[in-house]
C-alpha positions as a Markdown table, in Angstrom:
| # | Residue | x | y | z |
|---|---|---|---|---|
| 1 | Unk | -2.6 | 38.3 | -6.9 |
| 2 | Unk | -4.8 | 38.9 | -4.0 |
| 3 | Unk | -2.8 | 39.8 | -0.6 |
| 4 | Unk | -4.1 | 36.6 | 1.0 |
| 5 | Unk | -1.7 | 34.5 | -1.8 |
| 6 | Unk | 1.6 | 36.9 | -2.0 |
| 7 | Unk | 4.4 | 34.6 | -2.7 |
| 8 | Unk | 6.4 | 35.7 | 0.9 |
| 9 | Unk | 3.1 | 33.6 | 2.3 |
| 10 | Unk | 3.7 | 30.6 | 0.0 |
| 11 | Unk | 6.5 | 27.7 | 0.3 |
| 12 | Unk | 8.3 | 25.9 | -2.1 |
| 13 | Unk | 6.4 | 22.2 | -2.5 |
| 14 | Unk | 3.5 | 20.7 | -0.5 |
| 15 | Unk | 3.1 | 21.7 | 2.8 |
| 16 | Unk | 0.5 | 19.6 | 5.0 |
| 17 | Unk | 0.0 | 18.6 | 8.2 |
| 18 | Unk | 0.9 | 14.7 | 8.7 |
| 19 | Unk | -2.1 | 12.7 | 9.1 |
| 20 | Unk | -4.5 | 15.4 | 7.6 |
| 21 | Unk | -6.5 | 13.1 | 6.0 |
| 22 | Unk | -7.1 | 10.8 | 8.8 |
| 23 | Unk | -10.8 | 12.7 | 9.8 |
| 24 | Unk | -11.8 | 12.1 | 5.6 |
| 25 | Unk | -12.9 | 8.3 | 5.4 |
| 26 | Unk | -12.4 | 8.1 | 1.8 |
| 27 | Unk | -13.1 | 4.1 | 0.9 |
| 28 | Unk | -17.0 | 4.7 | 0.8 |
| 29 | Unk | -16.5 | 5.5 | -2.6 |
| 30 | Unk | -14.0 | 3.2 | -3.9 |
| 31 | Unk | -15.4 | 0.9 | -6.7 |
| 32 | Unk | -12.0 | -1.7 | -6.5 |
| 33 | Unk | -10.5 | -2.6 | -3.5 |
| 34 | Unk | -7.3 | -4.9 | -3.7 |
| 35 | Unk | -6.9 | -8.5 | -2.2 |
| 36 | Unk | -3.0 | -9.3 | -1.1 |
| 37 | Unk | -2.7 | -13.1 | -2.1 |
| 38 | Unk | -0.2 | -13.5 | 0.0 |
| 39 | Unk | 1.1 | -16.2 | -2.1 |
| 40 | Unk | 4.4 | -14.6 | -3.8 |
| 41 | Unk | 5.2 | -11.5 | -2.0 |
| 42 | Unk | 8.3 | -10.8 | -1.1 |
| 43 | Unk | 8.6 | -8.2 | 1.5 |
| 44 | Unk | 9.6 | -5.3 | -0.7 |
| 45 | Unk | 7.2 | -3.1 | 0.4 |
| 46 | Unk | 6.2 | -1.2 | -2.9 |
| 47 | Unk | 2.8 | -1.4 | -1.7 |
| 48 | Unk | 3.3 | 0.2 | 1.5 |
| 49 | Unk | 5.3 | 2.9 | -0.5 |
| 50 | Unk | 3.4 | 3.8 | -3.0 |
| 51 | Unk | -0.1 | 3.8 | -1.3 |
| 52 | Unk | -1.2 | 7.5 | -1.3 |
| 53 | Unk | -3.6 | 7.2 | 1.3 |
| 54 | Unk | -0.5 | 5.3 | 3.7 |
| 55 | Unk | -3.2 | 2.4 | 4.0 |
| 56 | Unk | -1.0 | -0.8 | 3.3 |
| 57 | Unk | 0.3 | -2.1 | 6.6 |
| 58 | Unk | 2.5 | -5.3 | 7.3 |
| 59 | Unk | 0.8 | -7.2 | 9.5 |
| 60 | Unk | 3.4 | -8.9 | 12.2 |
| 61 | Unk | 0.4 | -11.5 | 13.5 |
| 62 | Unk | 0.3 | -12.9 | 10.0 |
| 63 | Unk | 2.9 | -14.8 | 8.1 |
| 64 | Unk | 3.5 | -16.4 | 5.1 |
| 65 | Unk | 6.7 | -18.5 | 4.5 |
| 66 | Unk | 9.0 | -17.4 | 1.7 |
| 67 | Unk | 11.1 | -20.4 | -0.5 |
| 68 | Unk | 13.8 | -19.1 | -2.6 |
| 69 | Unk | 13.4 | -21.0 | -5.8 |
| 70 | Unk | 17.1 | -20.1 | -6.9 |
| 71 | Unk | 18.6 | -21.9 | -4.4 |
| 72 | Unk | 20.4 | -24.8 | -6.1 |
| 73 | Unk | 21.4 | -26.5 | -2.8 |
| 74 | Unk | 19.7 | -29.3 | -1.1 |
| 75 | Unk | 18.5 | -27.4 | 2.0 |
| 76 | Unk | 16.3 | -24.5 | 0.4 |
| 77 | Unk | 16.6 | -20.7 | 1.3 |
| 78 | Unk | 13.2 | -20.5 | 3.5 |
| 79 | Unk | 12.5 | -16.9 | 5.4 |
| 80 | Unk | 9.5 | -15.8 | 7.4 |
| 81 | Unk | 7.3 | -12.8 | 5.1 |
| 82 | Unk | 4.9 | -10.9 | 7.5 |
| 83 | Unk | 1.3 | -10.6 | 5.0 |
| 84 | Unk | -0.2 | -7.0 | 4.0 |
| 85 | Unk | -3.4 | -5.7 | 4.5 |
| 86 | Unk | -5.5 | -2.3 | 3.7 |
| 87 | Unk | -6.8 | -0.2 | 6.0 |
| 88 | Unk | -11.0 | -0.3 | 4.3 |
| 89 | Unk | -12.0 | 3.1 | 5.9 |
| 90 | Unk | -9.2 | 4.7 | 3.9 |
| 91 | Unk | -8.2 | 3.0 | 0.7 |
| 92 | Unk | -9.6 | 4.3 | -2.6 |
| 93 | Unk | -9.4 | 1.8 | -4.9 |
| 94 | Unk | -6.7 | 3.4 | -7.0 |
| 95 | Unk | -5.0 | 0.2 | -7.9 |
| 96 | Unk | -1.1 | 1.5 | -7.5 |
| 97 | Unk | -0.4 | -1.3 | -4.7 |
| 98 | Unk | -1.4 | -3.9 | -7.3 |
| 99 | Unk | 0.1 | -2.1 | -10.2 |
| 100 | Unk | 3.7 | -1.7 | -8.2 |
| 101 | Unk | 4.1 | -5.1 | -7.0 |
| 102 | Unk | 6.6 | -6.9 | -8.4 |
| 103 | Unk | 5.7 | -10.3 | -8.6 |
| 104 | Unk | 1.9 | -9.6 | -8.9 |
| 105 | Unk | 0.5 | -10.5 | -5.6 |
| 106 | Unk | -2.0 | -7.9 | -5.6 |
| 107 | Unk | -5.3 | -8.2 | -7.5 |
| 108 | Unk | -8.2 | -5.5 | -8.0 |
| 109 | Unk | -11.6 | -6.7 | -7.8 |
| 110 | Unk | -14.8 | -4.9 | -7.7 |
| 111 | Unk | -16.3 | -3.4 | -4.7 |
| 112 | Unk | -19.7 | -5.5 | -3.3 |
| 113 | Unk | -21.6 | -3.1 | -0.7 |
C-alpha cells in the first residue's frame, strides 16, 4: 500500500465535503429529465430523498390542492400540497425520483437540446 493510502489516513464510510458537487454542472449530459405532474403527489417527499444529486426542491410559490378520496363524509379531506421541481443544471436523468414515487407522479421523457 503506498504511504499516501495507510489505513491511519483513511475513515470508515464516505467522507466529502457537503455541496462538492455544486462547481460540476452535470445535466448537460442527461438523455431523460423528469416532469412532476403535479397531479397525485402527495407530499411524501421520496423524490427529494432519494435524488442523488439533492436536485428535487418543493417549491412553496406553487401549489396543488390535495382531495382525500377515502373520506366517506360529506365535506371531503382537502390539504394544500406545495409542487416539485428539478434543479436542470444538476439533474442527471437517472430516473430514481420517478421510480420512488409512490403514486406515480413522475414521468421520464427524453431530453430535446
Amino acid at each position: 500500500m503506498s504511504p499516501k493510502l495507510s489505513m491511519e489516513k483513511l475513515s470508515v464510510g464516505c467522507v466529502a465535503m457537503p455541496g462538492g458537487s455544486l462547481v460540476y454542472k452535470t445535466g448537460a449530459w442527461r438523455s431523460m429529465r423528469p416532469v412532476f405532474k403535479h397531479a397525485a403527489c402527495i407530499g411524501c417527499r421520496a423524490c427529494e430523498l432519494v435524488c442523488p444529486e439533492g436536485c428535487v426542491f418543493e417549491n412553496p410559490q406553487e401549489k396543488h390542492v390535495l382531495v382525500s378520496s377515502k373520506e366517506k363524509s360529506p365535506g371531503e379531506k382537502k390539504r394544500e400540497i406545495a409542487n416539485r421541481d428539478f434543479d436542470p443544471d444538476y439533474c442527471k436523468g437517472c430516473g430514481m425520483c420517478a421510480n420512488e414515487c409512490p403514486v406515480k407522479d413522475i414521468d421520464m421523457v427524453p431530453e430535446v437540446k
